[in-house]
Predicted model as a PDB file, atoms N, CA, C, CB and O in Angstrom, pLDDT in the B-factor column:
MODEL        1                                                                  
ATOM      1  N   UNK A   1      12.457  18.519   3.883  1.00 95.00           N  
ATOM      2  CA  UNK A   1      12.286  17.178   4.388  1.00 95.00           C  
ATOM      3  C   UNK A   1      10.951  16.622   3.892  1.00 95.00           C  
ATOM      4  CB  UNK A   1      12.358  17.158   5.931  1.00 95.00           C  
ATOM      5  O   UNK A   1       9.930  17.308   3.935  1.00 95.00           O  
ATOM      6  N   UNK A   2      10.970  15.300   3.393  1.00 97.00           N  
ATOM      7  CA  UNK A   2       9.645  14.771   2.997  1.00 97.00           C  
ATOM      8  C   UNK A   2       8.893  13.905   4.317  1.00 97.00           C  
ATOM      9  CB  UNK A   2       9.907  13.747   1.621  1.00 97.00           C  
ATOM     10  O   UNK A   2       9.402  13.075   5.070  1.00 97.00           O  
ATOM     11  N   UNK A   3       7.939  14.267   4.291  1.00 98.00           N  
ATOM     12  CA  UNK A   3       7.035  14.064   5.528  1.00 98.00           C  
ATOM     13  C   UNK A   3       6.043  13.115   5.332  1.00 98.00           C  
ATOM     14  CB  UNK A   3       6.352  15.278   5.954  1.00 98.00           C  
ATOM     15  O   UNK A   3       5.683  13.420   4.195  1.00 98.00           O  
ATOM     16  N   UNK A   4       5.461  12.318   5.612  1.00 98.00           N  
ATOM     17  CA  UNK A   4       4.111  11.456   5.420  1.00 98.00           C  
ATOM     18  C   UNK A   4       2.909  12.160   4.802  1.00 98.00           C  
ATOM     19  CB  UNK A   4       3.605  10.938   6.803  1.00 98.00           C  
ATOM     20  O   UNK A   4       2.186  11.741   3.898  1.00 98.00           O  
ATOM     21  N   UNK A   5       2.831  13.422   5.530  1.00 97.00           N  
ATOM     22  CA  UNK A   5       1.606  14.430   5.215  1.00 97.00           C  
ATOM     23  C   UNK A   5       1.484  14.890   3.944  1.00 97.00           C  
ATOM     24  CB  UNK A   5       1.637  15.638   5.981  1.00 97.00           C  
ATOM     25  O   UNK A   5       0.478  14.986   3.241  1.00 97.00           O  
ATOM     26  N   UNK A   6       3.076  15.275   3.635  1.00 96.00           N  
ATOM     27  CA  UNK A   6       3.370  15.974   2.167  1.00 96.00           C  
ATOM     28  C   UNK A   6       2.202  15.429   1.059  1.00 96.00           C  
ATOM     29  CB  UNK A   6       5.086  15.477   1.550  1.00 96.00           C  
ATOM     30  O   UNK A   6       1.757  14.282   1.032  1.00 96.00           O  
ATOM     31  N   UNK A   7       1.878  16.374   0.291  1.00 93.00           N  
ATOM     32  CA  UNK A   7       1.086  15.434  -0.966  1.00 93.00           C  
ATOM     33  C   UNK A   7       2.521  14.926  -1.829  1.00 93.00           C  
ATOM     34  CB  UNK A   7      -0.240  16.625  -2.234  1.00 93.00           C  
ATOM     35  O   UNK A   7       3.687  15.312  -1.743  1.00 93.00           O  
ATOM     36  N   UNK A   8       1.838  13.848  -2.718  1.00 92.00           N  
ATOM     37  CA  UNK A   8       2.690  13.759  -3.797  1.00 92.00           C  
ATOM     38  C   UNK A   8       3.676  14.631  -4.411  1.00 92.00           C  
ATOM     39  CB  UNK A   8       2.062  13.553  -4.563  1.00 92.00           C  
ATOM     40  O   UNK A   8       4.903  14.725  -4.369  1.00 92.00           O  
ATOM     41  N   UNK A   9       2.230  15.551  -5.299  1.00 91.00           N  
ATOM     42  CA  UNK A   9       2.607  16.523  -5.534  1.00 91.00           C  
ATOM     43  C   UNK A   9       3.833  17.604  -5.418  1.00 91.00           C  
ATOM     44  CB  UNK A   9       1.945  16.683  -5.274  1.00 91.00           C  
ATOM     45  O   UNK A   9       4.582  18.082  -6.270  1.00 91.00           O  
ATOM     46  N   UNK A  10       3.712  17.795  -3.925  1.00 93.00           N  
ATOM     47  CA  UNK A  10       4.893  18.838  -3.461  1.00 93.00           C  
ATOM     48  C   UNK A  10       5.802  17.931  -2.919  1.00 93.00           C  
ATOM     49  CB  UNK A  10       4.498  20.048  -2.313  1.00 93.00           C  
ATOM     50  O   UNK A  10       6.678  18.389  -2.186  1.00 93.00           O  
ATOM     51  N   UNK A  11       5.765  16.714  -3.141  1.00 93.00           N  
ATOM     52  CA  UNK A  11       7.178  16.023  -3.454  1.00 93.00           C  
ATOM     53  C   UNK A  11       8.121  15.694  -4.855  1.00 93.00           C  
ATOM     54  CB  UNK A  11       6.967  14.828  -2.983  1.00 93.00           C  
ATOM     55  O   UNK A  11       9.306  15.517  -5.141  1.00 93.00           O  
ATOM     56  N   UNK A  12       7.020  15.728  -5.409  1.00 90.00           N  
ATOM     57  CA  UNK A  12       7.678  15.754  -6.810  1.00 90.00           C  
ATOM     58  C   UNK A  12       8.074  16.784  -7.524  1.00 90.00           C  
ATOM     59  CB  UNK A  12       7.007  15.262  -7.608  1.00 90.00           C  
ATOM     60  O   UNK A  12       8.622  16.702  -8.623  1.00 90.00           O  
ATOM     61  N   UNK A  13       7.661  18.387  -6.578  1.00 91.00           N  
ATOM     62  CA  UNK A  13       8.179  19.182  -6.794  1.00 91.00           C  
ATOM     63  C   UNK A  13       9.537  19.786  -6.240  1.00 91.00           C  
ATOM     64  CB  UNK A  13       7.407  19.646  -6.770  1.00 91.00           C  
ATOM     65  O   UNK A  13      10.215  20.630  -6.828  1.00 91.00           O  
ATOM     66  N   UNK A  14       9.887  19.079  -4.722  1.00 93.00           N  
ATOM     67  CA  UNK A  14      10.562  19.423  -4.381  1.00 93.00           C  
ATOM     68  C   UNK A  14      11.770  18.957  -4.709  1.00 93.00           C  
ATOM     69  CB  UNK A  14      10.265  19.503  -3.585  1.00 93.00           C  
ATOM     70  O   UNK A  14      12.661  19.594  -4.148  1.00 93.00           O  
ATOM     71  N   UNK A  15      12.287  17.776  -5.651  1.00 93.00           N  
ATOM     72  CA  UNK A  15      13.165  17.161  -5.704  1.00 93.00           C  
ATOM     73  C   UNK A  15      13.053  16.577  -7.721  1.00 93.00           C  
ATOM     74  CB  UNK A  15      13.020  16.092  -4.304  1.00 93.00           C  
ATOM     75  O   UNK A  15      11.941  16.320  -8.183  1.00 93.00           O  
ATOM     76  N   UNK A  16      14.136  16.483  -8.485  1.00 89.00           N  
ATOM     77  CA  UNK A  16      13.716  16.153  -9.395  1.00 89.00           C  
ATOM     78  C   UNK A  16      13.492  14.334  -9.364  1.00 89.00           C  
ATOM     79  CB  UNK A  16      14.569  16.823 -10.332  1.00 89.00           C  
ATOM     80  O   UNK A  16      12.637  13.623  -9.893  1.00 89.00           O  
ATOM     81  N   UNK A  17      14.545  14.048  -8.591  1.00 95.00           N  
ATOM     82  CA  UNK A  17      14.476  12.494  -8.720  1.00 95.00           C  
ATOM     83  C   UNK A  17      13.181  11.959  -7.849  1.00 95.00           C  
ATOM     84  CB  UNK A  17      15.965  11.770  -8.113  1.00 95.00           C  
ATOM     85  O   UNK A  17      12.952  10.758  -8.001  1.00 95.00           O  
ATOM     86  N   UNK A  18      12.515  12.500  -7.176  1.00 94.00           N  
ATOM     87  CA  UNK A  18      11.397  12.412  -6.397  1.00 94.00           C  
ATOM     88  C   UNK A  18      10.535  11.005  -7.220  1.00 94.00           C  
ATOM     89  CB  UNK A  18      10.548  14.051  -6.382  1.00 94.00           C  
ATOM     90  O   UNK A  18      10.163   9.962  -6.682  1.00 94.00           O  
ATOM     91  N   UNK A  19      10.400  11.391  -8.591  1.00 92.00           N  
ATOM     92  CA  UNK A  19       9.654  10.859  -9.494  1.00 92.00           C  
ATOM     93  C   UNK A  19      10.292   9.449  -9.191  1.00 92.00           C  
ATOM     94  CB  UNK A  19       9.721  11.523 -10.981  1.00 92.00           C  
ATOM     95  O   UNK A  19       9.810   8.748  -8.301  1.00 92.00           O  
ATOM     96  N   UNK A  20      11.350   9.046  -9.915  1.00 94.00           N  
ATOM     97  CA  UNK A  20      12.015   7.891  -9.769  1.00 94.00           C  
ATOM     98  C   UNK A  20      12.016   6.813  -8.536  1.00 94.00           C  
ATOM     99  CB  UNK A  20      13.130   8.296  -9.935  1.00 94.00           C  
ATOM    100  O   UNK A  20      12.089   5.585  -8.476  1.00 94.00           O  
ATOM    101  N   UNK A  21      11.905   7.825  -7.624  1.00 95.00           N  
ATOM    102  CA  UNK A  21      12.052   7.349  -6.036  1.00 95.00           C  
ATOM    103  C   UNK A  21      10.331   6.334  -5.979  1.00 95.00           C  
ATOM    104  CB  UNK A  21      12.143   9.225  -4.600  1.00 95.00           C  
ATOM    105  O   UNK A  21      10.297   5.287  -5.331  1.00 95.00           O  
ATOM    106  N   UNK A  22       9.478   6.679  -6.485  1.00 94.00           N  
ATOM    107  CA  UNK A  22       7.934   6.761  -6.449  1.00 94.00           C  
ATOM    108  C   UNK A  22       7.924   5.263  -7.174  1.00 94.00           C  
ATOM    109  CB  UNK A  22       7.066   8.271  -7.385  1.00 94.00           C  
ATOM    110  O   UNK A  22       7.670   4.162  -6.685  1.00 94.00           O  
ATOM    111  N   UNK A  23       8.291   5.636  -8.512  1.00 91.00           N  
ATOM    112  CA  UNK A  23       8.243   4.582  -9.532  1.00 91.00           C  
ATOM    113  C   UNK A  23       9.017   3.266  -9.181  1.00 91.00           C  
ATOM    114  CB  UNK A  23       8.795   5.145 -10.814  1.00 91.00           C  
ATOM    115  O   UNK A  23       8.629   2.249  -9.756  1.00 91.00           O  
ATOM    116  N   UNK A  24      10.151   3.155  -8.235  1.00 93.00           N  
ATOM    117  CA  UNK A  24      10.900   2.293  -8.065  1.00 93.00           C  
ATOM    118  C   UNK A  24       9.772   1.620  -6.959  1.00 93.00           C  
ATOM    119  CB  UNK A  24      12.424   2.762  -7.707  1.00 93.00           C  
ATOM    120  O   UNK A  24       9.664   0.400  -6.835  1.00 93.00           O  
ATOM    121  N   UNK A  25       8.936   2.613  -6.161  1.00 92.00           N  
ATOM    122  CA  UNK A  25       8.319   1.645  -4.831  1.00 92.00           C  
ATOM    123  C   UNK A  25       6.912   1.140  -5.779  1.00 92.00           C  
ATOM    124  CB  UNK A  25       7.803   2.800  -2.952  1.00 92.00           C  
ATOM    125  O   UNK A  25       5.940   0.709  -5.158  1.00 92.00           O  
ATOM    126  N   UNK A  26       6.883   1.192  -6.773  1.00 88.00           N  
ATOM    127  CA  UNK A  26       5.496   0.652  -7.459  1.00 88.00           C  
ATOM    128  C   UNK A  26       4.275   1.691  -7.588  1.00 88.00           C  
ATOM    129  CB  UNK A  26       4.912  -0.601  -6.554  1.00 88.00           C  
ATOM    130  O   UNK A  26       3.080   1.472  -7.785  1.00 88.00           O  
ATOM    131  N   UNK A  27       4.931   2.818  -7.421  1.00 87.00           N  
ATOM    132  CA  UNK A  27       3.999   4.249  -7.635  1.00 87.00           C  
ATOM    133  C   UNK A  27       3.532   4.603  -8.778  1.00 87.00           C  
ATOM    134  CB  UNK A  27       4.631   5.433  -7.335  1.00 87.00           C  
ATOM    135  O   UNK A  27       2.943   5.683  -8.730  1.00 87.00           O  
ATOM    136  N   UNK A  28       3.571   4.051  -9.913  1.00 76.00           N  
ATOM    137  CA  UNK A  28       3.646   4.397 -11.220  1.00 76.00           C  
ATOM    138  C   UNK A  28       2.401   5.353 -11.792  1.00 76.00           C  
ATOM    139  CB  UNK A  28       3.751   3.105 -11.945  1.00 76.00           C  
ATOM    140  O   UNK A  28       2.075   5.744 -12.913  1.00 76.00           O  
ATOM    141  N   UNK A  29       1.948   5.501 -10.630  1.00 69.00           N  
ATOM    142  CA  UNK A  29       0.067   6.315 -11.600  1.00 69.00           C  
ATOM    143  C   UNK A  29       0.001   7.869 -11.057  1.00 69.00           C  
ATOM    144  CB  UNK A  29      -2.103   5.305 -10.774  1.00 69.00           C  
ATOM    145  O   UNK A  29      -1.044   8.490 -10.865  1.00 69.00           O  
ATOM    146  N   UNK A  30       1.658   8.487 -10.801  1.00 68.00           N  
ATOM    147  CA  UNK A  30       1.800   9.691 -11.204  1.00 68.00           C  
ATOM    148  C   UNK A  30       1.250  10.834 -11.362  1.00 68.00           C  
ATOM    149  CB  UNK A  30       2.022   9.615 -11.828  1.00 68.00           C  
ATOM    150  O   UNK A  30       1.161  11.836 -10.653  1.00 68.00           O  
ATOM    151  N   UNK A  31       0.734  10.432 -12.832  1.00 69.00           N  
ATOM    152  CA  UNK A  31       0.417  11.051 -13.722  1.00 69.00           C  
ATOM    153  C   UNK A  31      -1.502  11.244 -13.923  1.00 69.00           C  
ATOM    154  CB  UNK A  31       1.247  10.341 -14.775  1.00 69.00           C  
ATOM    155  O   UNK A  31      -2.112  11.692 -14.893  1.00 69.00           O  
ATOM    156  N   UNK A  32      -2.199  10.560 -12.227  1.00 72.00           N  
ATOM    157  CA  UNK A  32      -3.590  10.380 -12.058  1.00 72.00           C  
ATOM    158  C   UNK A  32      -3.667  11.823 -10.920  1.00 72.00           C  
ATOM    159  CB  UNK A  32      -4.076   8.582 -11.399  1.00 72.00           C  
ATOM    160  O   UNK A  32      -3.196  11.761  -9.784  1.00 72.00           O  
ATOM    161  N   UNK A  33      -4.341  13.064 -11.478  1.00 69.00           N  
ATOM    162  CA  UNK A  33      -4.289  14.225 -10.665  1.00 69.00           C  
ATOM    163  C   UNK A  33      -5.083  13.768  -9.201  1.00 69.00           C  
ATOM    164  CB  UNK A  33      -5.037  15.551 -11.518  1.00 69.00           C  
ATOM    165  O   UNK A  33      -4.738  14.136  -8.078  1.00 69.00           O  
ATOM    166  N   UNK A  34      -5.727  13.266  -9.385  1.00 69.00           N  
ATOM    167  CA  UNK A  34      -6.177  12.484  -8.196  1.00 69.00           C  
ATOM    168  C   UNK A  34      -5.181  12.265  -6.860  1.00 69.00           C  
ATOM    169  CB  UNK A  34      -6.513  11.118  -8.755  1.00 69.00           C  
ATOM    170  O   UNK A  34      -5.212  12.653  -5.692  1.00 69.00           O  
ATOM    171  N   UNK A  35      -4.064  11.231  -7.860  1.00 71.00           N  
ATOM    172  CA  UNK A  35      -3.332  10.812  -6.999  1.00 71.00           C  
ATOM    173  C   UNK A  35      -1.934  12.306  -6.435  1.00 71.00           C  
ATOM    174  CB  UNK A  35      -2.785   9.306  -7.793  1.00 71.00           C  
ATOM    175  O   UNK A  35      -1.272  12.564  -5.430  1.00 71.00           O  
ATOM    176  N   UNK A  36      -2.093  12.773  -7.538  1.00 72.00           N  
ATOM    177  CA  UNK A  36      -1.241  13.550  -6.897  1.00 72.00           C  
ATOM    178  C   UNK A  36      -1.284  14.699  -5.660  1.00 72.00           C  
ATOM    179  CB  UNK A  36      -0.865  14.000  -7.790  1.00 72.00           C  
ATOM    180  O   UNK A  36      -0.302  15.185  -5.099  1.00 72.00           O  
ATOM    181  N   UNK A  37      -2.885  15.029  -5.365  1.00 85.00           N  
ATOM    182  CA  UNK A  37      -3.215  15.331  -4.095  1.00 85.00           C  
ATOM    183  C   UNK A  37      -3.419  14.694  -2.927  1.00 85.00           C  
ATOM    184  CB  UNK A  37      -3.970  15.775  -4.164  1.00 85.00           C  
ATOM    185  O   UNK A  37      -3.841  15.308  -1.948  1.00 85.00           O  
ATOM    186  N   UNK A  38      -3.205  13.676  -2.903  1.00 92.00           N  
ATOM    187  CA  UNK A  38      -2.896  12.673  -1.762  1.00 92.00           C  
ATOM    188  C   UNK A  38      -1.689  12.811  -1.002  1.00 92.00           C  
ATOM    189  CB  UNK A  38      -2.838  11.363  -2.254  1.00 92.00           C  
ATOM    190  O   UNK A  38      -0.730  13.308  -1.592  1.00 92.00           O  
ATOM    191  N   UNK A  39      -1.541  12.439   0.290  1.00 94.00           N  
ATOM    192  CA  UNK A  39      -0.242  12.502   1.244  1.00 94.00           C  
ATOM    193  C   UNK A  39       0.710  11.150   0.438  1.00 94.00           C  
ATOM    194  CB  UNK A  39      -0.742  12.129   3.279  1.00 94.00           C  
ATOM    195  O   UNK A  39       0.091  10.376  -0.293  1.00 94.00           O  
ATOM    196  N   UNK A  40       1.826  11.015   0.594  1.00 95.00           N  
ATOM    197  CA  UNK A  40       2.698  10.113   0.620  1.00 95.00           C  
ATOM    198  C   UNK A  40       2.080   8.880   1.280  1.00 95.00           C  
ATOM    199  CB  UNK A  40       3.856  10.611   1.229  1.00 95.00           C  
ATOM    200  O   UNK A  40       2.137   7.726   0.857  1.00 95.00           O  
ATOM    201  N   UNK A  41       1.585   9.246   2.197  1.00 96.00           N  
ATOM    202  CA  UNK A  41       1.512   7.641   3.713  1.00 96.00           C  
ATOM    203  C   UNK A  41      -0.010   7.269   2.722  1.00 96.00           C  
ATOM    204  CB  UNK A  41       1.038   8.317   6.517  1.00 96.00           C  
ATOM    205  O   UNK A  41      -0.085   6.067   2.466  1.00 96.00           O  
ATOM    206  N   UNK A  42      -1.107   8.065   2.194  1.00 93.00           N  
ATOM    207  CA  UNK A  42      -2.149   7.541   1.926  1.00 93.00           C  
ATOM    208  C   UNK A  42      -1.476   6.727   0.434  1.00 93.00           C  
ATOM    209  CB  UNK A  42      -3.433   8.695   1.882  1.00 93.00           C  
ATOM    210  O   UNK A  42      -1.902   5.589   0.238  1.00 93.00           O  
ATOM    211  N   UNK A  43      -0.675   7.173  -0.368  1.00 90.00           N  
ATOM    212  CA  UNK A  43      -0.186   6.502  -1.873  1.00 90.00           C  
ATOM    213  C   UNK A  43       0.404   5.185  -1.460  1.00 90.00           C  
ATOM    214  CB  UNK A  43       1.088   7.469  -2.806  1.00 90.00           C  
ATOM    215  O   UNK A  43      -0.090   4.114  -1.813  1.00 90.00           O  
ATOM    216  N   UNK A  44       1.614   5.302  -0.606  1.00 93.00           N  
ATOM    217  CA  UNK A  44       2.537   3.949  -0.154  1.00 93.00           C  
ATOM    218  C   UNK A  44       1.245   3.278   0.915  1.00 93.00           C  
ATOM    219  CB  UNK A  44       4.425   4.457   0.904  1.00 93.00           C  
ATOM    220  O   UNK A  44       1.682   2.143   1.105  1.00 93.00           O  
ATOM    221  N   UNK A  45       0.023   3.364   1.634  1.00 93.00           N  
ATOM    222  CA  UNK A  45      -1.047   2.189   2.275  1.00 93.00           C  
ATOM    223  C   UNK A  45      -1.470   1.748   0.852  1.00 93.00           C  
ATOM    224  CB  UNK A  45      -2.564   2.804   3.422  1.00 93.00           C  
ATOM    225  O   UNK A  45      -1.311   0.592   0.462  1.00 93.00           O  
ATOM    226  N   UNK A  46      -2.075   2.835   0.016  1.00 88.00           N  
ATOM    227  CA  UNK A  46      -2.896   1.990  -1.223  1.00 88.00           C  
ATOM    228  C   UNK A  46      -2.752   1.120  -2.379  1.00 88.00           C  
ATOM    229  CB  UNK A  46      -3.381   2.637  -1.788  1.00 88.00           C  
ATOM    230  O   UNK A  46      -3.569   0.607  -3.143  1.00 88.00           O  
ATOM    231  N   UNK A  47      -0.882   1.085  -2.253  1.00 89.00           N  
ATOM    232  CA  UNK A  47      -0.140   0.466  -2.622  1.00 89.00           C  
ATOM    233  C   UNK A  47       0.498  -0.780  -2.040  1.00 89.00           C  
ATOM    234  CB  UNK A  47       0.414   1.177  -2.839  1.00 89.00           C  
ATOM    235  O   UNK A  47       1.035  -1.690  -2.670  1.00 89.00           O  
ATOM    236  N   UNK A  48       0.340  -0.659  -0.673  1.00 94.00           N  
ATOM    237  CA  UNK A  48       1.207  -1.483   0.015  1.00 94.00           C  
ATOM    238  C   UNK A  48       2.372  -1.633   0.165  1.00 94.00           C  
ATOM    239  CB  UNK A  48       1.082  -2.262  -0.159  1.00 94.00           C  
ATOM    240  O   UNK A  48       2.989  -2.693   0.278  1.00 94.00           O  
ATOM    241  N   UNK A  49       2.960  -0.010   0.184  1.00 94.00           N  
ATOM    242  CA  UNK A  49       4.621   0.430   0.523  1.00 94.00           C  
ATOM    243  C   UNK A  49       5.136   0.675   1.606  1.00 94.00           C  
ATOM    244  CB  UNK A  49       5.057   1.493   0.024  1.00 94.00           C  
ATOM    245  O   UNK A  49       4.570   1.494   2.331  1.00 94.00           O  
ATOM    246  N   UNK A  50       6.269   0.091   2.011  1.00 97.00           N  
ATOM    247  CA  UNK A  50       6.630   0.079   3.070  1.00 97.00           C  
ATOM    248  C   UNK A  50       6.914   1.794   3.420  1.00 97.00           C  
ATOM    249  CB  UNK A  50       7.743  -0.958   3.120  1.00 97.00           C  
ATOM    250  O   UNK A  50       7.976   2.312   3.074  1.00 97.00           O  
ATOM    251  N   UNK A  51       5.906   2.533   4.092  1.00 97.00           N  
ATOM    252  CA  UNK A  51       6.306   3.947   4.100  1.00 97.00           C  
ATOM    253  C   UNK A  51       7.678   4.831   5.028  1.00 97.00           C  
ATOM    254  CB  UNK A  51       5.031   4.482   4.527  1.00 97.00           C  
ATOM    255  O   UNK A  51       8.180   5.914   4.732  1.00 97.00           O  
ATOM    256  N   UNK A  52       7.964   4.066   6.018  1.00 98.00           N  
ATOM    257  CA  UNK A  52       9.432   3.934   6.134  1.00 98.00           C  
ATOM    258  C   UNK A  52      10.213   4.019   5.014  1.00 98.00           C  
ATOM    259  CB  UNK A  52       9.763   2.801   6.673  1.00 98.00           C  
ATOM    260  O   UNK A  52      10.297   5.088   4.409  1.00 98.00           O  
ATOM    261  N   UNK A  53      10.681   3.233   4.728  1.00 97.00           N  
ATOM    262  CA  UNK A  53      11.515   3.106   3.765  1.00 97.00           C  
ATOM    263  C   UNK A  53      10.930   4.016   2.143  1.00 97.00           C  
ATOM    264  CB  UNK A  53      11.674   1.426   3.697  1.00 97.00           C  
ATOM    265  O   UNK A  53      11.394   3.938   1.005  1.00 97.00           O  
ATOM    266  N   UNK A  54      10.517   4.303   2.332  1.00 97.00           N  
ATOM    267  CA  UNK A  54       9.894   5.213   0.870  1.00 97.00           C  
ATOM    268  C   UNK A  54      10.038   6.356   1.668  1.00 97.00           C  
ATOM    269  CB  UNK A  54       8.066   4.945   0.098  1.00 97.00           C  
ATOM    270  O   UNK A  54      10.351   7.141   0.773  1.00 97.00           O  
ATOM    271  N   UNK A  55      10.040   7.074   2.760  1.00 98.00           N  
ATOM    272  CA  UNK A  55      10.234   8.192   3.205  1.00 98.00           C  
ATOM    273  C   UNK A  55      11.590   8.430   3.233  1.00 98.00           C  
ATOM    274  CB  UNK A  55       9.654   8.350   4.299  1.00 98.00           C  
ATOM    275  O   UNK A  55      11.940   9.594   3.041  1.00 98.00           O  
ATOM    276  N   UNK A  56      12.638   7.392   3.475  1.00 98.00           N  
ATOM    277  CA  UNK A  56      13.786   7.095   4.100  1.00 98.00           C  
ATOM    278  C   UNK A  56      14.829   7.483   2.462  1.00 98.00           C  
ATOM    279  CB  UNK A  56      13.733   5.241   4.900  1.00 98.00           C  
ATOM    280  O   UNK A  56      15.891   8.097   2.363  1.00 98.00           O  
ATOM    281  N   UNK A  57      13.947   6.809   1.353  1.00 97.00           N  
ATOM    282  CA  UNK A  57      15.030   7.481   0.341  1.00 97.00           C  
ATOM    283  C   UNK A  57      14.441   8.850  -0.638  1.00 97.00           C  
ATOM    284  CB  UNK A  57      15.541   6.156  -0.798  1.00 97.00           C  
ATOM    285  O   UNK A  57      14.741   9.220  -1.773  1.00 97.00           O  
ATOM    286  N   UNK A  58      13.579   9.322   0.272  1.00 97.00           N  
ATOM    287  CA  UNK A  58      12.783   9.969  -0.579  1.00 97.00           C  
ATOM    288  C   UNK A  58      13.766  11.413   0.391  1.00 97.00           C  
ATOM    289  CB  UNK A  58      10.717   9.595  -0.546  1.00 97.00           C  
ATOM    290  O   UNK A  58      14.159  12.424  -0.192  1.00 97.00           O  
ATOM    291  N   UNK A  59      13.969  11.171   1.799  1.00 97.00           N  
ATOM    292  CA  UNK A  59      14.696  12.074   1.890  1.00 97.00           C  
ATOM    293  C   UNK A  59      16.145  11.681   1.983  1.00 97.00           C  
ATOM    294  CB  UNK A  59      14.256  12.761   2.820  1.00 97.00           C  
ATOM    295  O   UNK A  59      16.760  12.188   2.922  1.00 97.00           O  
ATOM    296  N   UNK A  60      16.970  10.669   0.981  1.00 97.00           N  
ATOM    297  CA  UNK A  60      18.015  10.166   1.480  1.00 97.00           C  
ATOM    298  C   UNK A  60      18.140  11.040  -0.193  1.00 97.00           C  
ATOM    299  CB  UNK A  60      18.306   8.351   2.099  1.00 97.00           C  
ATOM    300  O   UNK A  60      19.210  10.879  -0.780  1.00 97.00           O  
ATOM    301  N   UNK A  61      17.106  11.881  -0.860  1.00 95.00           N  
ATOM    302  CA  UNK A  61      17.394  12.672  -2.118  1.00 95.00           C  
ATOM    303  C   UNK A  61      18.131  13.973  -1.222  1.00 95.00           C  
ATOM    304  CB  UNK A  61      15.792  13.108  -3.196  1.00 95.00           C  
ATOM    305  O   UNK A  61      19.294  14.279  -1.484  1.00 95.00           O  
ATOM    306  N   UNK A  62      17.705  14.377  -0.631  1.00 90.00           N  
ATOM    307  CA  UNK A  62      17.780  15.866  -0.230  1.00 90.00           C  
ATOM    308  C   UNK A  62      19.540  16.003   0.627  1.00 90.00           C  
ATOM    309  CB  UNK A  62      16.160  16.265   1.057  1.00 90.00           C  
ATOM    310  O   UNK A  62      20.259  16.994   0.751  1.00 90.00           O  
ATOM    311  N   UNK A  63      19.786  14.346   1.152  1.00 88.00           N  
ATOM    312  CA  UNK A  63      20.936  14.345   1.919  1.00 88.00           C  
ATOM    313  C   UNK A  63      22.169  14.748   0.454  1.00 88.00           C  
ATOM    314  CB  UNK A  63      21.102  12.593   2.877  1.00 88.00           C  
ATOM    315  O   UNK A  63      23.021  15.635   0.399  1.00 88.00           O  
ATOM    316  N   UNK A  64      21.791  13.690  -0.570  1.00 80.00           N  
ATOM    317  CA  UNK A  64      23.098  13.759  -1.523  1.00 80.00           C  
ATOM    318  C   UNK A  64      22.708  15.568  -2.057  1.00 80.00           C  
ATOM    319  CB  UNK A  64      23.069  12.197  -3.169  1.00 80.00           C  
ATOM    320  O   UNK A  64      23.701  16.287  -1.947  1.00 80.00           O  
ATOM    321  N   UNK A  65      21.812  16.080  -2.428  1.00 63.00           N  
ATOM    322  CA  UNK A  65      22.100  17.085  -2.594  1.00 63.00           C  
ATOM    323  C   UNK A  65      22.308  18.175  -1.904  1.00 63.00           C  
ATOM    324  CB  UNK A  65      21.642  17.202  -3.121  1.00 63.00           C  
ATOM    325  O   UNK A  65      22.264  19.262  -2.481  1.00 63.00           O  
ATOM    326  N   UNK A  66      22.631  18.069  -0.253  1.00 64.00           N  
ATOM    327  CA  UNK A  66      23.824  18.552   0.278  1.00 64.00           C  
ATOM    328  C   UNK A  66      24.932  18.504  -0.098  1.00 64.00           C  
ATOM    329  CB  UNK A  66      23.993  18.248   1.130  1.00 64.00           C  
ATOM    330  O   UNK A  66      25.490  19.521  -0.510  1.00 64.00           O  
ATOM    331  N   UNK A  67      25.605  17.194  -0.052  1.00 56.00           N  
ATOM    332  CA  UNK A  67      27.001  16.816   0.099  1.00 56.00           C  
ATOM    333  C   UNK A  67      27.327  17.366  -1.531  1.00 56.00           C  
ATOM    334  CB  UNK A  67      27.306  14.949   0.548  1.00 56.00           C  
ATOM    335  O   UNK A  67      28.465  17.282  -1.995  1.00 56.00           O  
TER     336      UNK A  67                                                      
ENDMDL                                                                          
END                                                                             
């Protein structure tokens, strides 16, 4: 489950589409090691992402790869 706390990081590890999910909410700076030790909730405030909804399909990855 992706959590607020999670860093980046071990979200983008946990899922491959993780990345995509990021880039679609205006996450695009990835690839700044900086950023990738940061929680989720601190990337989507410094961005101005609705972190609801960026949590919401970030684990709406983990649902389809159940089914």
């Amino acid at each position: 489950m992706f959590t607020k706390d999670m860093s980046i990081m071990s979200a983008l590890q946990a899922h491959p589409k993780a990345r995509e999910v990021f880039k679609k909410h205006g996450m695009g700076c990835l690839s700044c090691m900086g950023a990738m030790q940061e929680s989720i909730e601190a990337g989507a405030l410094m961005h101005g992402i609705d972190l609801d909804a960026l949590l919401k399909e970030l684990n709406d990855l983990l649902r389809e790869k159940e089914t």
